[in-house]
Gaussian input, Z-matrix of N, CA and C with variables (Angstrom, degrees):
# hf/3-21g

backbone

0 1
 N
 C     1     B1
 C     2     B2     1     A1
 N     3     B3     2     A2     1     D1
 C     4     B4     3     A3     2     D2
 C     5     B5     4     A4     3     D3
 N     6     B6     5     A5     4     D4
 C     7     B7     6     A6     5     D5
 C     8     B8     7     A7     6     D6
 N     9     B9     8     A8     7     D7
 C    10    B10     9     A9     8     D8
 C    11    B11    10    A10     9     D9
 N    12    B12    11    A11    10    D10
 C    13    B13    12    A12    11    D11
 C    14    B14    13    A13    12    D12
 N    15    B15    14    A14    13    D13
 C    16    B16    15    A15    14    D14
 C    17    B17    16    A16    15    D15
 N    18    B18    17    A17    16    D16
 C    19    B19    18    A18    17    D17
 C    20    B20    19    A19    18    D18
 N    21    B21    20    A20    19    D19
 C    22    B22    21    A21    20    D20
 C    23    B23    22    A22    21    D21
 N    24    B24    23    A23    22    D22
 C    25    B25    24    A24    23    D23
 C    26    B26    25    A25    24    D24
 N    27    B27    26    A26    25    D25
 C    28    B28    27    A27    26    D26
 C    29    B29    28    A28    27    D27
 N    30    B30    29    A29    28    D28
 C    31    B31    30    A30    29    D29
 C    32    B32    31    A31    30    D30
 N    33    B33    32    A32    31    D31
 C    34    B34    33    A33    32    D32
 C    35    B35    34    A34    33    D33
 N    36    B36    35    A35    34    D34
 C    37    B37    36    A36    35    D35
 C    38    B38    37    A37    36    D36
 N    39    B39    38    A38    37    D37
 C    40    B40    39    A39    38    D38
 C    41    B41    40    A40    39    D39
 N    42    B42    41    A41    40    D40
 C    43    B43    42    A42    41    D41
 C    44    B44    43    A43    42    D42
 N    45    B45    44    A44    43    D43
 C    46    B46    45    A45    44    D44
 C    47    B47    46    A46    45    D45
 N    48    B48    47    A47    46    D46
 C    49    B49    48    A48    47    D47
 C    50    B50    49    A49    48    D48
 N    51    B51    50    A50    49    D49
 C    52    B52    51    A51    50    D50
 C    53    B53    52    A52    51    D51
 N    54    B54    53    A53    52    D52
 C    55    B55    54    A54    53    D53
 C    56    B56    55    A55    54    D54
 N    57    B57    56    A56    55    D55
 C    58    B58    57    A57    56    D56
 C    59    B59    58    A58    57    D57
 N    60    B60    59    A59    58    D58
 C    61    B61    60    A60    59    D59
 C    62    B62    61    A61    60    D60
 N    63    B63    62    A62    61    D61
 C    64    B64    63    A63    62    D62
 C    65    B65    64    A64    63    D63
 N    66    B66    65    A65    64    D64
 C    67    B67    66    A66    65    D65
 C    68    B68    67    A67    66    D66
 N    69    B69    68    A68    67    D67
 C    70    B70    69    A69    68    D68
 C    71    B71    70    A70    69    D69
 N    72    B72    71    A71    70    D70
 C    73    B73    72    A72    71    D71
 C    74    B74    73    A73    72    D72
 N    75    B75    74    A74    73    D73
 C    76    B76    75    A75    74    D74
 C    77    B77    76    A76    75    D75
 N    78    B78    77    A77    76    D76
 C    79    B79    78    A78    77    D77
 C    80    B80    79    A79    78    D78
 N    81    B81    80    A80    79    D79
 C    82    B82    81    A81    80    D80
 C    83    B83    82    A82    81    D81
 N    84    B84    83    A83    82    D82
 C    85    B85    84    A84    83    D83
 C    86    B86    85    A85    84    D84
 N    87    B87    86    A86    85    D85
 C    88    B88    87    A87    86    D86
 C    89    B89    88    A88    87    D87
 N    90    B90    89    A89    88    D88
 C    91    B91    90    A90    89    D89
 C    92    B92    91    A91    90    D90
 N    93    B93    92    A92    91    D91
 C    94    B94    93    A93    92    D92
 C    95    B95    94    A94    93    D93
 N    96    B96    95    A95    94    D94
 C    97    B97    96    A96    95    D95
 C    98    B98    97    A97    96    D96
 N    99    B99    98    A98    97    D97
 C   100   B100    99    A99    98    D98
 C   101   B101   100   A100    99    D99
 N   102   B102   101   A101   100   D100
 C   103   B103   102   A102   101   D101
 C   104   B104   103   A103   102   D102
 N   105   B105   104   A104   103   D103
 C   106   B106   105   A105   104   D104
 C   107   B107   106   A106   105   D105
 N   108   B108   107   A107   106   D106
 C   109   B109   108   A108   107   D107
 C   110   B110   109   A109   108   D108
 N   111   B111   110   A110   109   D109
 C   112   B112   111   A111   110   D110
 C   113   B113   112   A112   111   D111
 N   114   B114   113   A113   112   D112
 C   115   B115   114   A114   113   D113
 C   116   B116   115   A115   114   D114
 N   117   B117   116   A116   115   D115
 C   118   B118   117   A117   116   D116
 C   119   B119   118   A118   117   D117
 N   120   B120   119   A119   118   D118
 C   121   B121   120   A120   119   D119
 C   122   B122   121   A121   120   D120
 N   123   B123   122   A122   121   D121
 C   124   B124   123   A123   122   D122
 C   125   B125   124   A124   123   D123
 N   126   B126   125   A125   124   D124
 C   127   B127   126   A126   125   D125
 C   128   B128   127   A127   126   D126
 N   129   B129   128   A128   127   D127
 C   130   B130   129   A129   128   D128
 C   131   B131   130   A130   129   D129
 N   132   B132   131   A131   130   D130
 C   133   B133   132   A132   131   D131
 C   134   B134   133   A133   132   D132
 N   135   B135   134   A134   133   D133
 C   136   B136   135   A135   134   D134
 C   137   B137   136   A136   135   D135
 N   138   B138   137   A137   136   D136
 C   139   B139   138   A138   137   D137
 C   140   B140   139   A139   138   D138
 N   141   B141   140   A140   139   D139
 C   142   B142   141   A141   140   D140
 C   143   B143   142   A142   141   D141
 N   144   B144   143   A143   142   D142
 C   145   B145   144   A144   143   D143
 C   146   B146   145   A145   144   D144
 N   147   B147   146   A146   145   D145
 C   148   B148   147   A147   146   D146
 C   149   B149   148   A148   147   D147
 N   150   B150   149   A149   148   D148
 C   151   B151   150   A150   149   D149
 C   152   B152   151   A151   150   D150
 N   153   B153   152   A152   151   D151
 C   154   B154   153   A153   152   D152
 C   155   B155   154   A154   153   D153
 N   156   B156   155   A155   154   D154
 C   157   B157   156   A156   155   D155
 C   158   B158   157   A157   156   D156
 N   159   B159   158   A158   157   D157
 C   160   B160   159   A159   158   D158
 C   161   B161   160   A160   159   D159
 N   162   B162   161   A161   160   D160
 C   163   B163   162   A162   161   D161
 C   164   B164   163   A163   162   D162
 N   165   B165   164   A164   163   D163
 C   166   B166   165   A165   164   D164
 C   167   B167   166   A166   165   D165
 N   168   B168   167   A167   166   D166
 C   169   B169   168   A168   167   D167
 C   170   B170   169   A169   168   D168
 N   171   B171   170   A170   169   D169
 C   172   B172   171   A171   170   D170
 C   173   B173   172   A172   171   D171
 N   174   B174   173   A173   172   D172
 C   175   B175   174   A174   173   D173
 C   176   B176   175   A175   174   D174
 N   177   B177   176   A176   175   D175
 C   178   B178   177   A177   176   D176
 C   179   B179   178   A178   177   D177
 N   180   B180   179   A179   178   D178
 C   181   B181   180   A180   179   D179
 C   182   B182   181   A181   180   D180
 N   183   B183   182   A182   181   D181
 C   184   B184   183   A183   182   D182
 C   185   B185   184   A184   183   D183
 N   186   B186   185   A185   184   D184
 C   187   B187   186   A186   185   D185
 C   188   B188   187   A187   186   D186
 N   189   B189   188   A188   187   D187
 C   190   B190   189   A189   188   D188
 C   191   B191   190   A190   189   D189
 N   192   B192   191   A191   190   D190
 C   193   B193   192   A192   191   D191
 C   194   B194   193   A193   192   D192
 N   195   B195   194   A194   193   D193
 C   196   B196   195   A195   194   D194
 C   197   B197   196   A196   195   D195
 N   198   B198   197   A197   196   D196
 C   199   B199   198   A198   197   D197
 C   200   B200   199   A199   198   D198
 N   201   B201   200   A200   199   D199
 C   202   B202   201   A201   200   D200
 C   203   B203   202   A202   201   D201
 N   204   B204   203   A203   202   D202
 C   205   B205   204   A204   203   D203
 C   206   B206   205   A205   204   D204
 N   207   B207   206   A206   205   D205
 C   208   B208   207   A207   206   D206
 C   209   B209   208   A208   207   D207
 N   210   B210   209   A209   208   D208
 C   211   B211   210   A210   209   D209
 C   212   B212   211   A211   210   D210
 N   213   B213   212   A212   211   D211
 C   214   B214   213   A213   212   D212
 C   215   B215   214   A214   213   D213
 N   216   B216   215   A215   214   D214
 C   217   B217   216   A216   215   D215
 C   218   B218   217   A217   216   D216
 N   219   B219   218   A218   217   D217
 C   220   B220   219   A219   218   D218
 C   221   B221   220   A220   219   D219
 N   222   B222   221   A221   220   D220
 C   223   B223   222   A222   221   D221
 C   224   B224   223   A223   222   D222
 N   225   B225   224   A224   223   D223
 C   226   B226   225   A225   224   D224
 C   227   B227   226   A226   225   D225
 N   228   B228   227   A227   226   D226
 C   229   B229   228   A228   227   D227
 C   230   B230   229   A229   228   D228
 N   231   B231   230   A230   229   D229
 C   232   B232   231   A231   230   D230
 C   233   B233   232   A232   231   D231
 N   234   B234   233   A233   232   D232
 C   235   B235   234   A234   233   D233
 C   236   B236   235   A235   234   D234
 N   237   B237   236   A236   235   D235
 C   238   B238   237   A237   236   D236
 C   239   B239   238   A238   237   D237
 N   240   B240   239   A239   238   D238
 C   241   B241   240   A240   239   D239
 C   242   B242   241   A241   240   D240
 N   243   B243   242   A242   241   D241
 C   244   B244   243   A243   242   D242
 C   245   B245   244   A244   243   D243
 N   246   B246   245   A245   244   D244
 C   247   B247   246   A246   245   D245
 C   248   B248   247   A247   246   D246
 N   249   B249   248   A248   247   D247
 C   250   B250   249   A249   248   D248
 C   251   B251   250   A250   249   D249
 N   252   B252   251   A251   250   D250
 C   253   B253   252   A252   251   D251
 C   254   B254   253   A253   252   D252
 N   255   B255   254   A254   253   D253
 C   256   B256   255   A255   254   D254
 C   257   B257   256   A256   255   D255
 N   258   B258   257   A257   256   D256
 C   259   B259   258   A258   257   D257
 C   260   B260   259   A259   258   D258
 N   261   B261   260   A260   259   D259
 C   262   B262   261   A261   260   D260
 C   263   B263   262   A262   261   D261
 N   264   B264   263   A263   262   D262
 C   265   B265   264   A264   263   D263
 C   266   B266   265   A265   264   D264
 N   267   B267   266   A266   265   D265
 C   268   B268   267   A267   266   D266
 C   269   B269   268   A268   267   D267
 N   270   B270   269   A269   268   D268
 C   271   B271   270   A270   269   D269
 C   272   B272   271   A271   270   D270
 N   273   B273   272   A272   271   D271
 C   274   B274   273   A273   272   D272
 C   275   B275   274   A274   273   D273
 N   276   B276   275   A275   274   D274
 C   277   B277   276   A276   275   D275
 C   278   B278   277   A277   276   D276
 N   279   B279   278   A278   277   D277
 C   280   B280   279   A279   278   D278
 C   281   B281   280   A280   279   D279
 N   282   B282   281   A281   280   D280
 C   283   B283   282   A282   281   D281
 C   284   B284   283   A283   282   D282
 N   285   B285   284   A284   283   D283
 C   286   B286   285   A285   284   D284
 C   287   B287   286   A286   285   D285
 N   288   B288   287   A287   286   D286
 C   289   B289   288   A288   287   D287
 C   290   B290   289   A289   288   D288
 N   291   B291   290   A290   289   D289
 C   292   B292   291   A291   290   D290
 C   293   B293   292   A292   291   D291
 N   294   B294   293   A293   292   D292
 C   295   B295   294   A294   293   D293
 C   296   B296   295   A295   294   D294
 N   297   B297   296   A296   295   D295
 C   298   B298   297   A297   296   D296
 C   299   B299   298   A298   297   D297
 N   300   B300   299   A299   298   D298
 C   301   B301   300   A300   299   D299
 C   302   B302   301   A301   300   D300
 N   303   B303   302   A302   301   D301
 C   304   B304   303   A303   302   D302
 C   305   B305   304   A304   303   D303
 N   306   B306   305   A305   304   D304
 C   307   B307   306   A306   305   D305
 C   308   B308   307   A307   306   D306
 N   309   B309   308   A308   307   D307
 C   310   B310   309   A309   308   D308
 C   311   B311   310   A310   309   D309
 N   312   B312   311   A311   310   D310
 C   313   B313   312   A312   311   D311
 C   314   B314   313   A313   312   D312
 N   315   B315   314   A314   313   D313
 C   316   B316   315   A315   314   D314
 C   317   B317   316   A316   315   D315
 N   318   B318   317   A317   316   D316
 C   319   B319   318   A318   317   D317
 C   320   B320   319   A319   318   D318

   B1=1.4438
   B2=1.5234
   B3=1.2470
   B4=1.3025
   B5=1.8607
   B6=1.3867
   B7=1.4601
   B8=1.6003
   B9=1.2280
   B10=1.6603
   B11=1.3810
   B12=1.5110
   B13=1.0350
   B14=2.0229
   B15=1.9716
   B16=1.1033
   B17=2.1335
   B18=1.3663
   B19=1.2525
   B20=2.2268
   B21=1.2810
   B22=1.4724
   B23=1.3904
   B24=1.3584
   B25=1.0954
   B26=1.3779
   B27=1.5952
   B28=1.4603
   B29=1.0756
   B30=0.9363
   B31=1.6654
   B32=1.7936
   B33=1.5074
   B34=1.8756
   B35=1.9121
   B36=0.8452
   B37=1.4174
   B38=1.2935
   B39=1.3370
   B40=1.8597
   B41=1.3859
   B42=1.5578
   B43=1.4493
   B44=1.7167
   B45=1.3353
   B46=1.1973
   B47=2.1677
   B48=1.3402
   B49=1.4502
   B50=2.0156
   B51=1.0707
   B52=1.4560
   B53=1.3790
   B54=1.1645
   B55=1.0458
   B56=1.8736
   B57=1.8830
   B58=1.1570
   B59=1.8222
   B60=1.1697
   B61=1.3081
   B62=1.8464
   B63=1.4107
   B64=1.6973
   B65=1.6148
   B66=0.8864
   B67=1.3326
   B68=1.7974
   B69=1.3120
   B70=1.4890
   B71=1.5702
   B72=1.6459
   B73=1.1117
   B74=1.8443
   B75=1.3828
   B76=1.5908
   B77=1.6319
   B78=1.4575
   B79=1.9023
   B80=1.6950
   B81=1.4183
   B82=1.5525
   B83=1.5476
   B84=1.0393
   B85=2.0109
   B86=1.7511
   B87=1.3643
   B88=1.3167
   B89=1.5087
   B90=1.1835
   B91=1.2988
   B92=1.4468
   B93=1.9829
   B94=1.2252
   B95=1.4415
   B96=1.4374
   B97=1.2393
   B98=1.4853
   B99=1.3572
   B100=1.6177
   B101=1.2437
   B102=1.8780
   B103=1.1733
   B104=1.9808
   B105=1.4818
   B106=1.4087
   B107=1.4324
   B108=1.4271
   B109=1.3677
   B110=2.1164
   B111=1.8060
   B112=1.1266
   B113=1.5486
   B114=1.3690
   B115=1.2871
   B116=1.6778
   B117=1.6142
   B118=1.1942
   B119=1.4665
   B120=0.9155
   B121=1.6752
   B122=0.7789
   B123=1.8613
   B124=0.9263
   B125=1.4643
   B126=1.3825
   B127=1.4180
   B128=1.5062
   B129=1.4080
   B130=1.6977
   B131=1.3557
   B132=1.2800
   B133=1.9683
   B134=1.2761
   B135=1.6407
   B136=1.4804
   B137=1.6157
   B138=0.6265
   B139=1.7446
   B140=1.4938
   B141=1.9058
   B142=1.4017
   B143=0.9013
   B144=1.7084
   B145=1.8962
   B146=1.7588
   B147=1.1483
   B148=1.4628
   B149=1.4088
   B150=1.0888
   B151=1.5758
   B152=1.3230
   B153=1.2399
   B154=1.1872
   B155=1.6349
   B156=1.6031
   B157=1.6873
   B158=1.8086
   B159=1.5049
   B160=1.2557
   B161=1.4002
   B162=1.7338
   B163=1.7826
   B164=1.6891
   B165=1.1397
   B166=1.4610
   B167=1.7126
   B168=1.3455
   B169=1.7003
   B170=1.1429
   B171=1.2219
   B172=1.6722
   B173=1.7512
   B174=1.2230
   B175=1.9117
   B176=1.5327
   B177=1.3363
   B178=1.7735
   B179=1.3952
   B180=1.1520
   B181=1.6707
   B182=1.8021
   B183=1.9782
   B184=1.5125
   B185=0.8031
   B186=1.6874
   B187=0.8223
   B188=1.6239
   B189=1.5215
   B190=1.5472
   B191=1.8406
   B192=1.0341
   B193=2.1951
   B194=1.6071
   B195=1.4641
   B196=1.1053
   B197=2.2445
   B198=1.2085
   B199=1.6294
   B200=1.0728
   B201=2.2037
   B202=0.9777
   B203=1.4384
   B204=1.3875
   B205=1.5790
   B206=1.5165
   B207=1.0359
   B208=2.0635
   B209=1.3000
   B210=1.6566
   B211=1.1817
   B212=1.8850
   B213=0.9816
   B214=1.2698
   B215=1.9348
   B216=1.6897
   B217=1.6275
   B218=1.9039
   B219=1.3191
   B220=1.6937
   B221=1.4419
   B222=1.3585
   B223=1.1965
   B224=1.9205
   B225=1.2441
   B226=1.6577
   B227=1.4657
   B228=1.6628
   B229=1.5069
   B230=1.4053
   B231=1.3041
   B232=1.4097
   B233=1.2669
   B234=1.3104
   B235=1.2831
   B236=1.5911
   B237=1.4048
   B238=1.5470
   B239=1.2499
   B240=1.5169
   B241=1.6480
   B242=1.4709
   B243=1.0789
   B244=1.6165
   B245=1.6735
   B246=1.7340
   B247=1.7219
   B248=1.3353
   B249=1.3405
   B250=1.3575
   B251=1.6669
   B252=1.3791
   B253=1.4638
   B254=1.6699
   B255=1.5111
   B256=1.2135
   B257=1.3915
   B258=1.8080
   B259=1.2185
   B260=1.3958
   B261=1.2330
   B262=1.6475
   B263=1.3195
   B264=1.4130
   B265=1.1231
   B266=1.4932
   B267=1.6449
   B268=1.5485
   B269=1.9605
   B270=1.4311
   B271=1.1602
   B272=1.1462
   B273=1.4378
   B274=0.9855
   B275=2.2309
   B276=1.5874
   B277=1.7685
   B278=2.1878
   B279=1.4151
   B280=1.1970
   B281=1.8621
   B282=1.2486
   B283=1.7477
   B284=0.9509
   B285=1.1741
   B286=1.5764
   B287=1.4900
   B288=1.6944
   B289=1.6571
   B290=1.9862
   B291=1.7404
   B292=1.4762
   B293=1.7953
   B294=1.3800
   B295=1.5254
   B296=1.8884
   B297=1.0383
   B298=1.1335
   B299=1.8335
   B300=1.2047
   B301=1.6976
   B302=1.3345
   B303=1.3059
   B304=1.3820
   B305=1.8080
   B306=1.2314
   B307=1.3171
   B308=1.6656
   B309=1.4560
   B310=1.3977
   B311=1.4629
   B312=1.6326
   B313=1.3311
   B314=1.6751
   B315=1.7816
   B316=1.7269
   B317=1.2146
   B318=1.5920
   B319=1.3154
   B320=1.6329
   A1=109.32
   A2=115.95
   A3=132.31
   A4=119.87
   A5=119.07
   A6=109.53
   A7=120.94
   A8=138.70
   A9=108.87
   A10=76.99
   A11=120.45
   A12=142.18
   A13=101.37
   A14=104.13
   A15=100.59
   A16=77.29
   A17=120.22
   A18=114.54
   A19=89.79
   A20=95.97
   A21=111.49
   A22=120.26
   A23=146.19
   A24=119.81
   A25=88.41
   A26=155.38
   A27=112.74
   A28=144.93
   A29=100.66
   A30=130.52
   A31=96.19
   A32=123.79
   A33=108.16
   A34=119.64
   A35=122.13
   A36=137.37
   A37=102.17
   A38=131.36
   A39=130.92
   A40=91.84
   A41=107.77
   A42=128.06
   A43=115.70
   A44=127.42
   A45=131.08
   A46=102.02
   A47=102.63
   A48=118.08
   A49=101.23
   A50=111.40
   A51=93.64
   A52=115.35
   A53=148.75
   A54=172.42
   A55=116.72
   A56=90.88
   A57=109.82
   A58=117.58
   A59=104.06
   A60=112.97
   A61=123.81
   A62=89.71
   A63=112.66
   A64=115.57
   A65=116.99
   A66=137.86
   A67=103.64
   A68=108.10
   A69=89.65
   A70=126.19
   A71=107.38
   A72=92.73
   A73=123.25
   A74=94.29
   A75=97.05
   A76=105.33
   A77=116.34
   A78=115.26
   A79=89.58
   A80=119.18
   A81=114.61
   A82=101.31
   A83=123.06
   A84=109.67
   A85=89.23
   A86=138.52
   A87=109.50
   A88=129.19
   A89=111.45
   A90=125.67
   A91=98.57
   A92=126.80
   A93=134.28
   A94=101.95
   A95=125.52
   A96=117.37
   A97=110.91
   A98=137.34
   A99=116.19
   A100=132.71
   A101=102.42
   A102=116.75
   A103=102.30
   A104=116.93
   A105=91.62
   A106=120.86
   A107=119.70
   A108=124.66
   A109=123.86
   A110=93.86
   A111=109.44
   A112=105.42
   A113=120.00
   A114=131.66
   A115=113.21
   A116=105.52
   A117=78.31
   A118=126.90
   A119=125.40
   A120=142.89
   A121=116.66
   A122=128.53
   A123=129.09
   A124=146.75
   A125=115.56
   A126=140.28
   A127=82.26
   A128=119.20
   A129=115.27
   A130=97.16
   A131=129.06
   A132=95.34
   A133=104.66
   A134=111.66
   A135=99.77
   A136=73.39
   A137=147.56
   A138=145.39
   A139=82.96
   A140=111.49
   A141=126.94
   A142=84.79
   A143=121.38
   A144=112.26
   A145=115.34
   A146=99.98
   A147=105.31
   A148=137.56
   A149=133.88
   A150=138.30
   A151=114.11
   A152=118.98
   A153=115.60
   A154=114.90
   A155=118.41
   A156=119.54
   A157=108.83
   A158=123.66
   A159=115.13
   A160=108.95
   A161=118.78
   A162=104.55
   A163=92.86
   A164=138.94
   A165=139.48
   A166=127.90
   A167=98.61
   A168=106.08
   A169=122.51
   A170=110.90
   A171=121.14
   A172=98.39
   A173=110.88
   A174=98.72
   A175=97.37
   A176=112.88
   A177=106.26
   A178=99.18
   A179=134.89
   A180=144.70
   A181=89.54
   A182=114.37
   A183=67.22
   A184=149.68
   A185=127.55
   A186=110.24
   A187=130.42
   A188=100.99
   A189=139.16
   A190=91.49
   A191=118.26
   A192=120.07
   A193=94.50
   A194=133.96
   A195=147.16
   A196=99.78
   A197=90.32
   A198=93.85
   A199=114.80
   A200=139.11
   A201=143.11
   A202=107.45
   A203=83.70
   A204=106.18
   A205=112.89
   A206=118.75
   A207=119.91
   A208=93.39
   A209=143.44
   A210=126.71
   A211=102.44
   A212=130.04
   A213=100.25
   A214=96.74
   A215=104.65
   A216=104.22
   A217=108.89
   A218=106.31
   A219=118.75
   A220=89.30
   A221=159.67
   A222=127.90
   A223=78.18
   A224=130.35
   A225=127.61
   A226=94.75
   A227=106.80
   A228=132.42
   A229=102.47
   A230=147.51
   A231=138.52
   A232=106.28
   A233=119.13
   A234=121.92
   A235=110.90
   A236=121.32
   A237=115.45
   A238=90.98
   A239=107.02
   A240=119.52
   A241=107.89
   A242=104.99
   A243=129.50
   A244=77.06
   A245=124.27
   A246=132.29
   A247=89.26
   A248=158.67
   A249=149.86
   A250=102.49
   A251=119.79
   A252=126.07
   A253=101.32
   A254=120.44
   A255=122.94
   A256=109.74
   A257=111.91
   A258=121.52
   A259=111.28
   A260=151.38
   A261=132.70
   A262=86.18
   A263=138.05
   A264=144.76
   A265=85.14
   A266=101.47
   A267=135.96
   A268=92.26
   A269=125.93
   A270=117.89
   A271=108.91
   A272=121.70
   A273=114.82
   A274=129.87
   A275=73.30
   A276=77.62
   A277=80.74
   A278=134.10
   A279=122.11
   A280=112.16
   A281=105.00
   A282=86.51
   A283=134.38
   A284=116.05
   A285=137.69
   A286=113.84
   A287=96.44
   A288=90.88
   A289=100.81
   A290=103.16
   A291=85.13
   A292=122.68
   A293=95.99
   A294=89.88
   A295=86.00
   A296=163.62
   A297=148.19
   A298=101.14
   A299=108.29
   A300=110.64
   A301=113.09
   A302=111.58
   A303=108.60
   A304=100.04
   A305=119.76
   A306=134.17
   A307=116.47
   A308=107.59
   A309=113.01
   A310=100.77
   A311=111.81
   A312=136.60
   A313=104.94
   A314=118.44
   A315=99.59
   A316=107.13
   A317=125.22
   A318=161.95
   A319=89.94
   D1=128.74
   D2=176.37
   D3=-67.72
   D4=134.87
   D5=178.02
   D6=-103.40
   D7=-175.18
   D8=170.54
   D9=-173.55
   D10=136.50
   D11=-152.69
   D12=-142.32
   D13=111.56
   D14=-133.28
   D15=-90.68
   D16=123.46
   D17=-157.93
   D18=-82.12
   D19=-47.58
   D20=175.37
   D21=-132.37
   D22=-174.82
   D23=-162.14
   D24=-100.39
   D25=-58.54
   D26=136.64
   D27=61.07
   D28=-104.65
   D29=-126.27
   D30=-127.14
   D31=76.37
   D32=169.36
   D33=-98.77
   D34=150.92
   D35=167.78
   D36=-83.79
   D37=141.77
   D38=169.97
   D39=-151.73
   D40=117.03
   D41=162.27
   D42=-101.64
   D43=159.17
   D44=169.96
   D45=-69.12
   D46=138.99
   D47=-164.75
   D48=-33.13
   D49=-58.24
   D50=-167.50
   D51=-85.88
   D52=38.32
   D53=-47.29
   D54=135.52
   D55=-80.88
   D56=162.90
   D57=-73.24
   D58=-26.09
   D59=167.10
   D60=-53.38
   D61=-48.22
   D62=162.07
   D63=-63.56
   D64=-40.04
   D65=-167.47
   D66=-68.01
   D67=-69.92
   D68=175.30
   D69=-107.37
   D70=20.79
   D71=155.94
   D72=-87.22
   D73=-6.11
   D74=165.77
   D75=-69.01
   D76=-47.51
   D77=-169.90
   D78=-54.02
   D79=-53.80
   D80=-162.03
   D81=-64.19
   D82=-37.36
   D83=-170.35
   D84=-81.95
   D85=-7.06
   D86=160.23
   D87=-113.09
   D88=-27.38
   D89=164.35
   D90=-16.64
   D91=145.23
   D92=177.26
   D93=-101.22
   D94=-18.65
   D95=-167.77
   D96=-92.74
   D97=126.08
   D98=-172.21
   D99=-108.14
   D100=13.31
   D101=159.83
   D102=-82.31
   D103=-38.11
   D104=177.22
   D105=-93.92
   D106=1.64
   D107=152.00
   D108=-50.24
   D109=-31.76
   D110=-170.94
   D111=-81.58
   D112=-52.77
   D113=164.87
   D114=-34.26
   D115=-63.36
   D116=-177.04
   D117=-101.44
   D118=33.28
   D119=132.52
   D120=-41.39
   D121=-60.70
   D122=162.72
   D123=-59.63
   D124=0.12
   D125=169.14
   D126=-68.26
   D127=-82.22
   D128=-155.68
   D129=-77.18
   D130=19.08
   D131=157.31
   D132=-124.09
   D133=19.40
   D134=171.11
   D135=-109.03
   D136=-114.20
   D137=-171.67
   D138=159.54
   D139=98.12
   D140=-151.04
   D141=-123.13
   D142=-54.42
   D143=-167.80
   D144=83.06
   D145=-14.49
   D146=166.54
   D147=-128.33
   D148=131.89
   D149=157.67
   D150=-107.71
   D151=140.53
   D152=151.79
   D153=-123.54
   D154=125.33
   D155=-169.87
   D156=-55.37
   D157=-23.09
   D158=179.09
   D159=-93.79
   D160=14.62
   D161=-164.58
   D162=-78.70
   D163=-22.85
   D164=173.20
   D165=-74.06
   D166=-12.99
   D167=-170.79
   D168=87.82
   D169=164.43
   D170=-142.71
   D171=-58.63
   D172=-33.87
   D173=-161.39
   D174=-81.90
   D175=-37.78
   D176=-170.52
   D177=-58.05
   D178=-42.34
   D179=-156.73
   D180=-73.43
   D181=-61.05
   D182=169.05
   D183=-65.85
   D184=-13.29
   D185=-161.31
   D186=-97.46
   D187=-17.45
   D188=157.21
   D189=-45.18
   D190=-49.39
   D191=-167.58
   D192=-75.83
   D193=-28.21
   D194=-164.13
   D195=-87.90
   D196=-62.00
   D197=177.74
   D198=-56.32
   D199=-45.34
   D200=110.04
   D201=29.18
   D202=-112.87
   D203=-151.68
   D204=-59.73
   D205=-5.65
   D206=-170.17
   D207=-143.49
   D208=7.31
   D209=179.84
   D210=-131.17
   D211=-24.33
   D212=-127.57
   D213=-114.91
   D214=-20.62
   D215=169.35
   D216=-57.00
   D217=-39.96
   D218=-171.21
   D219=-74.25
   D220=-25.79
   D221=-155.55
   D222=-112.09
   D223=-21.98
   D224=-167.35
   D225=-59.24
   D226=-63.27
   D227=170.61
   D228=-40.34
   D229=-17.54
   D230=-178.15
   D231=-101.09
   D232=-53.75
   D233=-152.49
   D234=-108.23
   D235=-6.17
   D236=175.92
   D237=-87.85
   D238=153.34
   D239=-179.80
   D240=-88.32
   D241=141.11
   D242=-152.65
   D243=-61.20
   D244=-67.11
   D245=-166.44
   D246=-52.62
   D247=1.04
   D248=167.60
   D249=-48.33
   D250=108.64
   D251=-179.73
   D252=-44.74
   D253=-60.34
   D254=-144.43
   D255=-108.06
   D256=10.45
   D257=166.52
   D258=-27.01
   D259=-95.34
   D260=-128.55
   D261=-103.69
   D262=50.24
   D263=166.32
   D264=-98.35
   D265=-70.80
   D266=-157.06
   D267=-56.09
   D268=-23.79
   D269=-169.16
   D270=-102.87
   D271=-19.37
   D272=174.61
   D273=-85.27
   D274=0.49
   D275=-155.19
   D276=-111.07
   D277=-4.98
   D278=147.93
   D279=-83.70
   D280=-25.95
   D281=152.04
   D282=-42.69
   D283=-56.75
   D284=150.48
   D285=-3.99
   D286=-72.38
   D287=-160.06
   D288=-89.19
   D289=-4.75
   D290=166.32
   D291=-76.98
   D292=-28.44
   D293=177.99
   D294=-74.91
   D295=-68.33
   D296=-136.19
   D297=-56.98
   D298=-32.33
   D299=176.75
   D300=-72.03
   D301=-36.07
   D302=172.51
   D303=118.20
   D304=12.13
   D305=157.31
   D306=-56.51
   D307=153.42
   D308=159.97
   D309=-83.61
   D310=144.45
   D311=155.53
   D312=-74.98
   D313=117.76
   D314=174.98
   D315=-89.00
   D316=134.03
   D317=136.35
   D318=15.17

């Protein structure tokens, strides 16, 4: 099952399920707030398939576009396993949603 993570109403990202699964359990282990750390935990253990960056309000969203956009290719690049078949698939298509935040892609 596929996830899609609504960046603006706009504008969505859609990864294959573990992917997006990866995706915000990185926002949830950094996120400062731990009611929306908790929330979106709960997207992937109800197996929701959705985010949306404004469902928390204006400051979590920045700061969720902030973890995004300056955090989250360097921690993909760390933590996906190099033997990952579909690795620079998988890196190239969270580029994706960092330029969709409005992040730099690094060189």
């Amino acid at each position: 099952m596929a996830g899609t993570i609504a960046v603006t109403p706009q504008v969505r990202w859609s990864a294959a399920g573990w992917l997006f699964d990866w995706t915000l359990g990185f926002l949830a282990e950094r996120v400062t707030d731990p009611k929306v750390a908790a929330g979106i935990k709960e997207v992937v253990s109800e197996n929701l398939g959705w985010l949306g960056l404004e469902d928390f309000g204006p400051g979590a969203a920045r700061e969720l576009r902030t973890l995004i956009g300056e955090h989250l290719l360097t921690a993909a690049e760390q933590e996906l396993p190099a033997e990952l078949t579909s690795r620079s698939q998988a890196l190239n298509l969270l580029g994706e949603l960092v330029s969709d935040v409005g992040g730099v892609k690094p060189a």
